[in-house]
N, C-alpha and C positions, 0 to 999 in steps of 0.2 A: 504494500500500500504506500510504504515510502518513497518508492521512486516513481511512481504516477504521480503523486502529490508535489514533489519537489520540481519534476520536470514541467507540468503547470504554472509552478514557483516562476521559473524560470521563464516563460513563453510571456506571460503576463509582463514580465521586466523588458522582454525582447521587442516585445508591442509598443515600450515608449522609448524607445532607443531605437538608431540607425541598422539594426541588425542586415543580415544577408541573408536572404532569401532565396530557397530551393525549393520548383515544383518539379514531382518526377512520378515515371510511368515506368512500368515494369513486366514483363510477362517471364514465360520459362516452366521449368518439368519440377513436379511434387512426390515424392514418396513417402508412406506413413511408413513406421515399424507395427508391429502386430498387436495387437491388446487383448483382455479381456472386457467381455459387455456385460456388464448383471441388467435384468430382465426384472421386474417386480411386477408381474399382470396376477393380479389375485384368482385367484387361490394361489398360483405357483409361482416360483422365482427361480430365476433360467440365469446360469455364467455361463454366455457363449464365449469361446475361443476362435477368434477373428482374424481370420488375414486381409489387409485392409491393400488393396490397388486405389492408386493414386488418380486415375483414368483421365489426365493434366489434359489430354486431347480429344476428350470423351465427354457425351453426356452435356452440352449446349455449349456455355462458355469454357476458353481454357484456363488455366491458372494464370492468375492475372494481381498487381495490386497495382496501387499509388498512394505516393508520400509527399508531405509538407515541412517542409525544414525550416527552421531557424539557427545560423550561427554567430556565436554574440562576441562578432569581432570589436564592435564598439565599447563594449564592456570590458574589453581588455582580454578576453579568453576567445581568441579565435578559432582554437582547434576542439569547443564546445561546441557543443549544440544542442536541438531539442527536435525531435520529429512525431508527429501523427501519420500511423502506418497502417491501413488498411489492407490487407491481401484476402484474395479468393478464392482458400485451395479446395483438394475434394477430395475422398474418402468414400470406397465403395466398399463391402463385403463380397467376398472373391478367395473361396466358394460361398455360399450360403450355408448360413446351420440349418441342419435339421428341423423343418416344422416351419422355417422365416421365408416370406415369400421378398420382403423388402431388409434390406436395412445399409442406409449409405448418409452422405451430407456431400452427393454431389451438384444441386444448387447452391452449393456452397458448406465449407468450411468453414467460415469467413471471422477473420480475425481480426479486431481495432485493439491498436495497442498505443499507447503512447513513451516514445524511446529517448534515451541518455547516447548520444553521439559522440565520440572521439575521434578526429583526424589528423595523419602524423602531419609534418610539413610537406610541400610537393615532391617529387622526387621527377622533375622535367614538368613534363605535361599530366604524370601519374599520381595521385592522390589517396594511399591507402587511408581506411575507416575501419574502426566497430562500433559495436552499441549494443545495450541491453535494452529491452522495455517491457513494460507491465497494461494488460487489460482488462477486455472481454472477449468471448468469442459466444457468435451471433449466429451459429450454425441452421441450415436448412434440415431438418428432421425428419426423414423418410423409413420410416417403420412399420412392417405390417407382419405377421402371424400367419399360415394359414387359414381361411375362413374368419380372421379376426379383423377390428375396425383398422382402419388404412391412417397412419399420422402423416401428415405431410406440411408442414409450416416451418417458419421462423419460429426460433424462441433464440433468450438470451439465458444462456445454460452452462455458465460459470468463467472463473479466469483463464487468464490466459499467460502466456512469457514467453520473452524469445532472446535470443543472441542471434548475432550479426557481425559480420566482416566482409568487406568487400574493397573494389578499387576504383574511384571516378578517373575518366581520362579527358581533360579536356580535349573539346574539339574548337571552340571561340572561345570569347570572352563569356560568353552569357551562353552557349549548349555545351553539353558534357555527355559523355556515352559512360556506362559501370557496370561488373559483374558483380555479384553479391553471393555467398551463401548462409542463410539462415535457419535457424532450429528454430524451431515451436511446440511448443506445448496447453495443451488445453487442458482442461478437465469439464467434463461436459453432461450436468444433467438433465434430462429432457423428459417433458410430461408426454403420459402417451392418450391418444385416443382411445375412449371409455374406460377412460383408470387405469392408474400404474406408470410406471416411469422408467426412464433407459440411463444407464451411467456406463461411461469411458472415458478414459485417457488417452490424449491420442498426441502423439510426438510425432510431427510434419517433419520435414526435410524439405527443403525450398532454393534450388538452385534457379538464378534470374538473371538475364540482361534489361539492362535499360536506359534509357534518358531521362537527361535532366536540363532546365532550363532554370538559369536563374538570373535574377534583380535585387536591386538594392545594394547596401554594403560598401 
């Protein structure tokens, strides 16, 4: 809860100062590691064992995010910053358990997190980064049973966290091209259709290219 709070701290400061501004866009391939799912559908309560396909090219949109930067070179700390990070990963059940007709978040994974930025000095045109950051995740909940009621919605169904490292490479002064890779971690409880509830932990992997344009600074 401390570092979403302090990184707020920080953006609030960055909004009356000169700071340097970064919008950026991102796509690229997602893979989960494997979990367990407890089931709570009363009378019974089911721990699936899950192998989760990432299906990044599958299933309508691909994995996809975008991010908002602030780095508060005015403040005297220019290799700080602060970001809102939005990504759209997915997560399918691949095989199915026994008895599950559905069970994925591939309208989305989708994770807002607000992040702690660090970047070393240039090294040419090359700009290594990391960062931590803390949220929620917003996942699409796609659940169903055999013969059982069908869940398919949004809900907001716990924290989230992630780590980050990557490289911007200038292309101008004001566009920038960067690889990234990031961890994620969710925990995720979701109400099911006619009572009872689904829980996982799900650890994303999130390799991206993208752009960035930026002002100000």
């Amino acid at each position: 809860m401390r570092l979403p709070l302090a990184c707020l701290a920080l953006l609030a400061t960055l909004g009356s100062a000169r700071a340097e501004y970064v919008i950026s866009a991102y796509g690229g391939y997602n893979f989960s590691f494997d979990s367990t799912v407890d089931v709570a559908n009363a009378p019974s309560t089911r721990r699936l064992d899950v192998e989760w396909d990432g299906r990044t090219f599958e299933s309508g949109a691909p994995f996809y995010g975008v991010r908002a930067t602030a780095w508060a070179n005015d403040l005297g700390h220019p290799h700080w910053g602060v970001a809102l990070d939005y990504a759209h990963a997915k997560v399918a059940a691949d095989p199915l358990p026994m008895g599950v007709q559905t069970l994925e978040f591939t309208d989305g994974l989708n994770l807002l997190t607000i992040n702690a930025l660090y970047r070393a000095d240039p090294m040419g045109r090359l700009t290594p980064y990391a960062g931590l950051g803390a949220g929620v995740a917003i996942p699409h909940v796609e659940y169903q049973e055999a013969g059982g009621p069908r869940t398919f919605e949004y809900q907001v169904t716990g924290p989230a966290v992630q780590a980050l490292a990557g490289a911007d490479v200038s292309v101008t002064d004001f566009l920038s091209v960067f690889g990234e890779y990031k961890l994620s971690y969710s925990h995720n409880e979701a109400d099911l259709k006619g009572g009872g509830s689904l829980e996982t932990d799900i650890l994303t992997n999130q390799i991206v290219l993208g752009a960035s344009f930026r002002f100000g600074g």
